[in-house]
matplotlib code that plots the C-alpha trace (Angstrom):
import matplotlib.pyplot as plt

x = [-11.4, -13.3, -16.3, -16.2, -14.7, -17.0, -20.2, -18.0, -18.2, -21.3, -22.2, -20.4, -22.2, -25.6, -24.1, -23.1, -26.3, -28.1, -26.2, -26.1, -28.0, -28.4, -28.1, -27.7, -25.2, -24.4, -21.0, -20.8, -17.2, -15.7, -13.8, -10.1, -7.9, -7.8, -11.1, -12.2, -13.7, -11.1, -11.1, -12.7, -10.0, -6.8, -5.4, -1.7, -1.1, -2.5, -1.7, -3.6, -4.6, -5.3, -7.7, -9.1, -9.9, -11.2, -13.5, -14.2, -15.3, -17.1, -19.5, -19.9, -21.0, -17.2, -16.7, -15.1, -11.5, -8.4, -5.4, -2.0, 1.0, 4.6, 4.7, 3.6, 0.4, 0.7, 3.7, 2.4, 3.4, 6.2, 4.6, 6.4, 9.1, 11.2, 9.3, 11.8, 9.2, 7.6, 4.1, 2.1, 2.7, -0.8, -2.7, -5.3, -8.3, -7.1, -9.9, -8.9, -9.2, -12.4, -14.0, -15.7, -17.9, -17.6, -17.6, -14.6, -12.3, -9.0, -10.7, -13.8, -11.2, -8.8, -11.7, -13.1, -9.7, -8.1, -11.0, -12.8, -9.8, -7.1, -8.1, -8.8, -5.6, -3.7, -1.4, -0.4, -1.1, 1.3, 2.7, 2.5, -1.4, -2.1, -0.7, -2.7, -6.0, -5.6, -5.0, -8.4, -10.3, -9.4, -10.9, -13.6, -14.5, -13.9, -11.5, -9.9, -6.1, -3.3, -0.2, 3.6, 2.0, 4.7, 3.7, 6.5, 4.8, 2.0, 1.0, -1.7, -4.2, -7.5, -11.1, -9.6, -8.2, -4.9, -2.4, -0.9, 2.3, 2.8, 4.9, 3.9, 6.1, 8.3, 4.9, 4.5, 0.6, -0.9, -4.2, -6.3, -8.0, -9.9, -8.6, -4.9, -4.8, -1.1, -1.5, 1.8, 3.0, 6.2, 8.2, 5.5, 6.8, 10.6, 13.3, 15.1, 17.8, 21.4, 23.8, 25.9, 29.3, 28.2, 27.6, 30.9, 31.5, 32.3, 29.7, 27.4, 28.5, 25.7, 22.0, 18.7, 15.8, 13.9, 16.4, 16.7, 19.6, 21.4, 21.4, 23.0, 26.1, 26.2, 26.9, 30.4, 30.5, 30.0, 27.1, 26.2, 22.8, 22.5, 19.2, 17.0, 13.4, 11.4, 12.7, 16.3, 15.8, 13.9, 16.8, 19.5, 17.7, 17.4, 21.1, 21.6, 19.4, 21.3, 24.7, 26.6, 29.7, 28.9, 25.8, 25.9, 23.1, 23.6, 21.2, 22.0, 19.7, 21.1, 18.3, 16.5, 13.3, 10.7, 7.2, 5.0, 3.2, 0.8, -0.7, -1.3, -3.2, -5.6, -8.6, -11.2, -11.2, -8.0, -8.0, -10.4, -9.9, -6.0, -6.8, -9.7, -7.4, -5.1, -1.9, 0.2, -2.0, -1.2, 2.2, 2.7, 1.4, 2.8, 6.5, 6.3, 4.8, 7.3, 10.3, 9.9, 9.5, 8.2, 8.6, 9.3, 7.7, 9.1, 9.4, 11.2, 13.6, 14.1, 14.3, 18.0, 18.7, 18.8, 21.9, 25.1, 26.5, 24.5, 25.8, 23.3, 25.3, 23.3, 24.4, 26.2, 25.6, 27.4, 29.9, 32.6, 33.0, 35.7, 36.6, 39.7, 41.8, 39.9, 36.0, 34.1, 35.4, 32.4, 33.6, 31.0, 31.2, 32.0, 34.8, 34.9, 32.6, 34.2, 31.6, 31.6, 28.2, 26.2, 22.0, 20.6, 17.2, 17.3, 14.0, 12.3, 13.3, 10.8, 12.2, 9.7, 11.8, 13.5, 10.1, 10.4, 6.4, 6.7, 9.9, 7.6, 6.0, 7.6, 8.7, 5.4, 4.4, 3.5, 5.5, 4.7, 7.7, 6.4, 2.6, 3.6, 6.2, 6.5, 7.9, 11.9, 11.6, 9.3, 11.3, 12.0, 13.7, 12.6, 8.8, 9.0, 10.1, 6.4, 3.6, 0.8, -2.2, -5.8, -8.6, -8.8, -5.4, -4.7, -1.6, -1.6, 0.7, 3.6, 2.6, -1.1, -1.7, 1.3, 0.1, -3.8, -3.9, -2.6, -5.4, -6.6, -3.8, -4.0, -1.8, -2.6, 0.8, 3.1, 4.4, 0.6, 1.1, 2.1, -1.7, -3.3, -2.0, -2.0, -3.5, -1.6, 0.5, -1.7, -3.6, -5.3, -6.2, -8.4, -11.2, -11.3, -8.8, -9.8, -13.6, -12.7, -10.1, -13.1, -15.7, -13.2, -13.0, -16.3, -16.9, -14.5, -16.5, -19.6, -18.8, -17.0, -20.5, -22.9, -24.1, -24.6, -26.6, -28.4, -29.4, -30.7, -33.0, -34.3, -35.1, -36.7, -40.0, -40.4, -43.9, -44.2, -47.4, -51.0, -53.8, -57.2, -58.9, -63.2, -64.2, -66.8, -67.4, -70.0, -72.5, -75.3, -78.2, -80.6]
y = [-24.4, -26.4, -27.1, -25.8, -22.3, -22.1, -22.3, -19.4, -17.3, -17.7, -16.8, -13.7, -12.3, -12.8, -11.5, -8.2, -7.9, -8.3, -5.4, -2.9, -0.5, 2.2, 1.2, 4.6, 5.9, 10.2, 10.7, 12.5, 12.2, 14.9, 15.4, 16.0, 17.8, 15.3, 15.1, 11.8, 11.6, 11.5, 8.6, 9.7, 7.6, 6.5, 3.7, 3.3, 0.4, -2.7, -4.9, -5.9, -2.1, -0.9, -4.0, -3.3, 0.8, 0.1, -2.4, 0.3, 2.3, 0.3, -0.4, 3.2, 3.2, 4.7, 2.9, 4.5, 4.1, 2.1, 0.5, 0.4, -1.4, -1.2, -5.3, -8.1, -9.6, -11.5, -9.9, -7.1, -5.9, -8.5, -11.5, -12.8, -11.1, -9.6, -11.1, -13.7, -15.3, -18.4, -17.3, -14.0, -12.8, -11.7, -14.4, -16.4, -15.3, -11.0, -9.6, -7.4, -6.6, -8.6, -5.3, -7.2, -9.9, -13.2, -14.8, -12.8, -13.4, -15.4, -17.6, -18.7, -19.0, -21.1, -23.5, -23.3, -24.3, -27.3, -27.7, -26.7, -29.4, -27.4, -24.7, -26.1, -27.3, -24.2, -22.3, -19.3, -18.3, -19.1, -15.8, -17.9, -18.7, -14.9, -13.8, -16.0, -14.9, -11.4, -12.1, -14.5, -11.6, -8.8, -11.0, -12.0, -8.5, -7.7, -4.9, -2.7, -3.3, -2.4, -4.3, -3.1, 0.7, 2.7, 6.4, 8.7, 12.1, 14.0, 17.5, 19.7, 19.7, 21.7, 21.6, 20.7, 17.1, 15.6, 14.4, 11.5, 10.5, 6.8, 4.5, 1.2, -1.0, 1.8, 4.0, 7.0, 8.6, 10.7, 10.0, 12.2, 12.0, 14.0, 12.1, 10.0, 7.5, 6.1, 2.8, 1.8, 0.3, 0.6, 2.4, 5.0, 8.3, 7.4, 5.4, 2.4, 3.4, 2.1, 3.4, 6.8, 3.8, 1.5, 4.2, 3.7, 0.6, -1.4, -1.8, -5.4, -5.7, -4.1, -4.8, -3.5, -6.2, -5.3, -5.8, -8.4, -10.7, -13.9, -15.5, -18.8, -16.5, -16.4, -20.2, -20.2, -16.4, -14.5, -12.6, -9.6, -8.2, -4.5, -4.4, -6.9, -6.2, -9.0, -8.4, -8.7, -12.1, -13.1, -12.0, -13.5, -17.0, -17.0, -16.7, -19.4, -21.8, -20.4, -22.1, -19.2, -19.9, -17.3, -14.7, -12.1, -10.1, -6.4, -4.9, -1.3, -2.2, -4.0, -6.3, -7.6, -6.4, -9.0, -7.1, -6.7, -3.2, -4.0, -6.7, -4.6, -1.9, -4.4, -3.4, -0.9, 1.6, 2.4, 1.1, 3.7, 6.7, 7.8, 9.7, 11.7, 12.3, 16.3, 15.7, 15.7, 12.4, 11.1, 11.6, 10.5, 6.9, 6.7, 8.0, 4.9, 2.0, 3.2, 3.7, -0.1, -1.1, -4.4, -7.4, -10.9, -13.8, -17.2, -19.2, -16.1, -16.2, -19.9, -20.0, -18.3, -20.1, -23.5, -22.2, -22.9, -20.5, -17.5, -14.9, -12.1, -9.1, -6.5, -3.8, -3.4, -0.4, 0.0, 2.9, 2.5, 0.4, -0.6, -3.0, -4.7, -7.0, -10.1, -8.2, -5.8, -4.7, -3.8, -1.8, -2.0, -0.8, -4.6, -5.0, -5.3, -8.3, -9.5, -10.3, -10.6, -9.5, -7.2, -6.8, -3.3, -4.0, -0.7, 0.7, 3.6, 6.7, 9.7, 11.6, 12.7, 14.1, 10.8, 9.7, 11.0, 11.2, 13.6, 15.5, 18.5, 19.3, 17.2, 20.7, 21.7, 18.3, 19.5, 17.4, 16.8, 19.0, 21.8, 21.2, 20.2, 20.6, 17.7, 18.0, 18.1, 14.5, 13.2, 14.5, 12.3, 13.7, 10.7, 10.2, 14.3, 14.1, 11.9, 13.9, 15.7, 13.8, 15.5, 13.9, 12.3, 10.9, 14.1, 15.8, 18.9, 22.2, 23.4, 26.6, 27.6, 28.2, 27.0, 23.7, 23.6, 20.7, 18.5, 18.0, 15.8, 13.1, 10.5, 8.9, 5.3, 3.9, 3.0, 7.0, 7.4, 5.7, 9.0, 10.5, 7.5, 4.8, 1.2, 1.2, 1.9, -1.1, -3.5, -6.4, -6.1, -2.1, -2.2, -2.6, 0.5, 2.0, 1.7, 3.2, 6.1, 6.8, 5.8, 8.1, 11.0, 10.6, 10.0, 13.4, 14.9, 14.1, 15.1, 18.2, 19.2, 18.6, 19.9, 22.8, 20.3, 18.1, 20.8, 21.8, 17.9, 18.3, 21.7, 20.0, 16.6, 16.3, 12.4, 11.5, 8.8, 7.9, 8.7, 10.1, 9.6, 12.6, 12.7, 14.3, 16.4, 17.5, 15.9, 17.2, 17.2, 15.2, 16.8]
z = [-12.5, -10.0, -9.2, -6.2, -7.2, -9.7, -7.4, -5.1, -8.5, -8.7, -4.8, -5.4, -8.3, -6.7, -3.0, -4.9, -6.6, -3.4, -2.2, -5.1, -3.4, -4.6, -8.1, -10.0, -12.2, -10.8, -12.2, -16.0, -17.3, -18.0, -21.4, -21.3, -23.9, -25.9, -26.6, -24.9, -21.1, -18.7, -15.8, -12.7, -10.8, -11.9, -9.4, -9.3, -8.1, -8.9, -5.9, -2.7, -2.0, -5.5, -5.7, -2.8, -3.2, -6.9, -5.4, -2.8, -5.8, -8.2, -5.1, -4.4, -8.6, -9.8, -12.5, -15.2, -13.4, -14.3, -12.3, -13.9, -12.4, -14.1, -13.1, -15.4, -14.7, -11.4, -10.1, -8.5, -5.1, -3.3, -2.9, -6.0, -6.3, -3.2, -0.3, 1.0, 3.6, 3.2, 4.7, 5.6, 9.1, 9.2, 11.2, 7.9, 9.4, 8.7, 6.3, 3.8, 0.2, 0.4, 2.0, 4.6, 1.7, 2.9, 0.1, -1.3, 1.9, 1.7, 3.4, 1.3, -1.9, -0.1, 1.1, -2.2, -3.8, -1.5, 0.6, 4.6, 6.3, 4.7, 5.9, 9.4, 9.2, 8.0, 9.8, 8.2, 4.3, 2.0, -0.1, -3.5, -2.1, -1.3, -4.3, -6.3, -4.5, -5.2, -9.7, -8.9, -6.8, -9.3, -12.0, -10.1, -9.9, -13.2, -12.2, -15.1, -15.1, -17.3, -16.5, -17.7, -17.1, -15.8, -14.3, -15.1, -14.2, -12.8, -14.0, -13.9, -16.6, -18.0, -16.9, -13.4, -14.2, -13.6, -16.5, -15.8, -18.6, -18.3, -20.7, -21.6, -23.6, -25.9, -25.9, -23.9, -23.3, -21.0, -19.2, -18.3, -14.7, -12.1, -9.1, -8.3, -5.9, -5.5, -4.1, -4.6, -1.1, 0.9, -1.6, -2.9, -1.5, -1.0, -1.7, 0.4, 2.4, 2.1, 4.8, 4.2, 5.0, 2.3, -0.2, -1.3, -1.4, -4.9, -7.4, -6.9, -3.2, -1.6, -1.9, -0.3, 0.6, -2.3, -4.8, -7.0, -5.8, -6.6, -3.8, -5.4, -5.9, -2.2, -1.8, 0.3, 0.7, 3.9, 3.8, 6.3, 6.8, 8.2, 10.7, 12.6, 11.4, 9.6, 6.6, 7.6, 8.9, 6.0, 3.7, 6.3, 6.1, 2.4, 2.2, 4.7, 2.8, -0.4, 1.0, 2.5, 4.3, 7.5, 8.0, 10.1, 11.4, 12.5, 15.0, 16.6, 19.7, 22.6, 22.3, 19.2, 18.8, 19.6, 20.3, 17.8, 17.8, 14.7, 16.7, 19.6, 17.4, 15.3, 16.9, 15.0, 17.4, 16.4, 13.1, 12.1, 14.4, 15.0, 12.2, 13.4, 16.6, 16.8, 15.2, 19.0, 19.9, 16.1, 16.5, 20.3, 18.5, 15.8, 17.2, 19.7, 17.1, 14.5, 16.9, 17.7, 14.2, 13.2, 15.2, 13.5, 14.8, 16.1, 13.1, 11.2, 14.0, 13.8, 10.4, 11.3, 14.3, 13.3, 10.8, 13.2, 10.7, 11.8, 14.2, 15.7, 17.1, 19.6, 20.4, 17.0, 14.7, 11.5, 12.9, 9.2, 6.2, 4.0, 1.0, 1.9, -0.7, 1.3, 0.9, 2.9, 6.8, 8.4, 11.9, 15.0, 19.1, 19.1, 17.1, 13.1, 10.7, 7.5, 4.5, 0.8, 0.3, 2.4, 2.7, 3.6, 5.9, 7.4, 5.7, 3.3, 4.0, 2.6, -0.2, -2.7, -5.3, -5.9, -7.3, -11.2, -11.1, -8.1, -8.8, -10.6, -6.8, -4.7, -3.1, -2.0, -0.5, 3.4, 5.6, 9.2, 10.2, 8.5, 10.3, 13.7, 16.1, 18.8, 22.6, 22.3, 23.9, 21.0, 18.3, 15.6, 12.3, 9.9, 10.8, 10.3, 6.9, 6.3, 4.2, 5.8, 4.4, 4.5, 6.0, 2.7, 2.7, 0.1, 0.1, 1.3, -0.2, 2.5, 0.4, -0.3, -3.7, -5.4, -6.3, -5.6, -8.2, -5.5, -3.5, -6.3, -5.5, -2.6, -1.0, 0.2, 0.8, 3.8, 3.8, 4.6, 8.3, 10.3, 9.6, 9.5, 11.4, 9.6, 6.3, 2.9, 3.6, 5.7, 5.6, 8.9, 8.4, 5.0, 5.8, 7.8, 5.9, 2.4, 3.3, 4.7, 1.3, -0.7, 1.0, 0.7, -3.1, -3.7, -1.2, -3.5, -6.9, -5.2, -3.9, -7.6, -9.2, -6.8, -9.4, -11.5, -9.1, -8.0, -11.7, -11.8, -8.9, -10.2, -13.4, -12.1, -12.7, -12.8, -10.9, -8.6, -9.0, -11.5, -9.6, -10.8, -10.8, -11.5, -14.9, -12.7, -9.4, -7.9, -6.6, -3.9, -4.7, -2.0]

ax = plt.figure().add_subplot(projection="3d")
ax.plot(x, y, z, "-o")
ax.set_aspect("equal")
plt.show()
C-alpha cells in the first residue's frame, strides 16, 4: 500500500471519530429461534449501495448487521462483470457511497492512489477504478461481508424477526433478522426482458446485456442488438471491437434517444423530495424521465460510429423473428435484418414472483396499479407493475393483514425509482437517498423498542453531578 493511501486511512479513522456523536450503543438484540441474537439488519447486496446503507448504519450506532452477496469478493454489482463500458457515465466529481466524508470520496482515494495531476487530468472514472474503490472503502470501514451468500427465501419468523434461508457453498442456513434491506440493484424485483419474438428462437442465439457472453465467438458473425439505451451501445461496440462481420442496432423510436433525464434531475431538491410529493406528481415524473429512458453520451455513441460495419435503424421495432437455415430473420416496418447472434437491451421488467426469495408473497407486494390510477393519457402499464414502497422504501401489502411481516423488508433497488426517484441504482442519488432509507430503519427499530426505552428512562437514576451539602444549618450569630 502507499504511503500516501496509508496517511488517507489514517485521516479517515480520526475524521469518523471526530464525528461519532452520539457515541452510545440503544439497540438490545434480540434472540431468534435458534437461540442466538438475530441481526438487526441484514443487507443484501454487497455492492455500491449495500456499502453505502451499512455505512449509513454503523454511523447511526447499528452495528450488529451483515451484507451477503452471491458474488465472489470483488465482483459484486457490474463493474466487473456485465458492464461493457470503459468508464462511469457519472461525471468523477458525483459523491456517493462516501455519504458526504471527504476523505472517503472517489476522489480523495484516486488522488491518494496515482496522485492530485491524475486526477486533474482525468476525465471520467474508469469501472475497473470504481470497482476497486468500493472493495478498498468497505474495508476501510471495516464493513461485515459474506461473499458467495446466496438468499433463496424470505419468511416470517418468531419474536417479530425475519428468516432469511441463504446457501453458501453446498450449505444452506437461515438467518435470523428484524429488518431486510435488498440492495441488490437493477435486477432486484424482476427479471431482464427478452422479446415475446425471440422467445423462441434456438437455444445460445439470444442473449440479454447482463448475461455472460462470448463475444470472441462473435468474430465474423453478424450480430444484432435489440434497443438503443446505453447499454445497447455498450454491448453493440463490444461486439464490434470483438471482430464481428455486421452489427445492427434496433431502436423502435424514429430518433435515437440522446437527452439525458438523470442529468436534468441531479439537484437535491429533487433528489430528496419526489418522494415526499402525492403519488399523481410522483408519477407525472417519473412516467416522463422513464418513458425517455437513459441517454448515452458522445463517446458511447462514437465508440459504434467509427465501426463502418455498424448500422443504426430508427424507426425500427422488432414486429417477427425467425431462424432461417442461414441464422436469425429479424422482420422490421423497414424491411427484415439478418444476424447470427442477437443482444436484448430492452430492460427489467417487474415480476416479483420470478425472484425464488419473493415467490412466498410476491402476491401481496402492492403495486402502483393497485394504489393509483393515472389520467388515461399518463397511463403506462410497465412503470404500473413497480412496488408501492412506504415512506421507508417498505413494501407495502396489496392486502392488509395478509402479510404484515413485510413491512420489515426494504427495497433499495432500481424497482424502487417509481416512489422515489433516483436512488437504489444511482451514483448521483445516495447521498440523499441512502439517509432517508437509513432514518426510516433506524425509526423502525426505535419505535419497536419504545417500551423498552421508556422502561430505561423510568429506571435511570445516574446523577450528573455531587452536591455538597453542610453537616448543620447554620445559624444566626446575633
Amino acid at each position: 500500500m502507499s504511503e500516501a493511501l496509508t496517511k488517507l486511512e489514517a485521516d479517515i479513522r480520526a475524521d469518523l471519530a471526530m464525528i461519532a456523536h452520539p457515541h452510545a450503543a440503544w439497540l438490545e438484540p434480540k434472540i431468534g429461534p435458534d437461540g442466538n441474537a438475530a441481526l438487526d439488519v441484514l443487507i443484501v447486496g454487497a455492492g455500491q449501495s449495500g456499502i453505502a446503507i451499512g455505512f449509513g448504519l454503523m454511523r447511526s450506532r447499528v452495528s450488529n448487521i451483515l451484507l451477503i452477496d452471491k458474488a465472489e469478493e470483488g465482483k459484486e454489482g457490474p463493474w466487473l462483470t456485465y458492464a461493457r463500458m470503459p468508464t462511469l457515465r457519472s461525471p468523477k466529481d458525483y459523491t456517493g457511497p462516501d455519504l458526504d466524508i471527504p476523505s472517503l470520496t472517489y476522489q480523495s482515494w484516486h488522488e491518494a492512489r496515482f496522485g492530485k495531476e491524475n486526477w486533474q487530468t482525468l476525465n471520467l472514472i474508469l469501472r475497473e477504478h470504481w470497482a476497486e474503490y468500493l472493495l478498498w472503502l468497505r474495508r476501510t470501514i471495516g464493513l461485515p461481508v459474506r461473499n458467495g451468500c446466496e438468499l433463496l427465501e424470505i419468511a416470517p419468523a418468531s419474536n417479530g424477526l425475519l428468516a432469511a434461508r441463504v446457501k453458501r457453498a453446498d450449505a444452506i442456513e437461515t438467518l435470523y433478522a428484524r429488518k431486510i434491506v435488498l440492495a441488490s440493484g437493477q435486477e432486484g424485483m424482476g427479471e431482464w426482458m427478452i422479446p415475446e419474438h425471440l422467445r423462441d428462437l434456438p437455444a445460445g442465439s439470444v442473449a440479454t446485456v447482463a448475461d455472460e457472453i462470448d463475444f470472441e465467438s462473435l468474430r465474423g458473425k453478424r450480430v444484432a442488438v435489440i434497443g438503443a439505451g446505453a447499454s445497447a451501445f455498450d454491448n453493440a461496440a463490444t461486439a464490434l471491437e470483438a471482430g464481428a462481420s455486421e452489427v445492427h442496432l434496433l431502436c423502435r423510436r424514429a430518433q435515437i434517444q440522446v437527452i439525458q433525464p438523470y442529468r436534468w434531475l441531479t439537484f437535491r431538491g429533487f433528489l430528496r423530495h419526489l418522494s415526499d410529493l402525492d403519488d399523481a406528481w410522483r408519477w407525472r415524473f417519473m412516467r416522463t424521465i422513464l418513458d425517455m429512458r437513459e441517454g448515452f453520451p458522445q463517446p458511447t455513441y462514437d465508440r459504434c460510429a467509427r465501426h463502418a460495419n455498424f448500422a443504426l435503424h430508427e424507426g425500427a421495432p422488432l414486429e417477427a423473428a425467425r431462424a432461417t437455415g442461414k441464422g436469425i430473420e429479424l422482420q422490421t416496418p423497414r424491411g427484415a435484418i439478418a444476424a447470427d447472434f442477437v443482444i436484448c437491451g430492452t430492460g427489467i421488467d417487474m415480476n416479483f414472483a420470478a425472484r425464488d426469495e419473493l415467490s412466498g408473497f410476491a402476491g401481496n407486494i402492492a403495486t402502483w396499479a393497485d394504489r393509483y390510477r393515472p389520467p388515461d393519457n399518463e397511463r403506462n402499464e410497465r412503470l404500473g407493475r413497480f412496488p408501492y414502497l412506504a415512506d421507508d422504501y417498505a413494501f407495502t401489502e396489496r392486502v392488509p393483514g395478509k402479510t404484515p411481516w413485510i413491512s420489515d423488508i426494504h427495497l433499495f433497488a432500481i424497482a424502487s425509482t417509481m416512489s422515489f426517484g433516483a436512488s437504489g441504482s444511482s451514483i448521483n442519488a445516495m447521498t440523499t437517498a441512502v439517509p432517508k432509507l437509513v432514518n426510516g430503519l433506524t425509526r423502525g427499530l426505535f419505535r419497536a423498542d419504545v417500551e423498552r426505552h421508556w422502561a430505561s428512562l423510568s429506571a435511570y437514576d445516574v446523577p450528573q453531578a455531587v452536591v455538597a451539602r453542610p453537616a448543620r444549618k447554620m445559624e444566626d450569630s446575633r
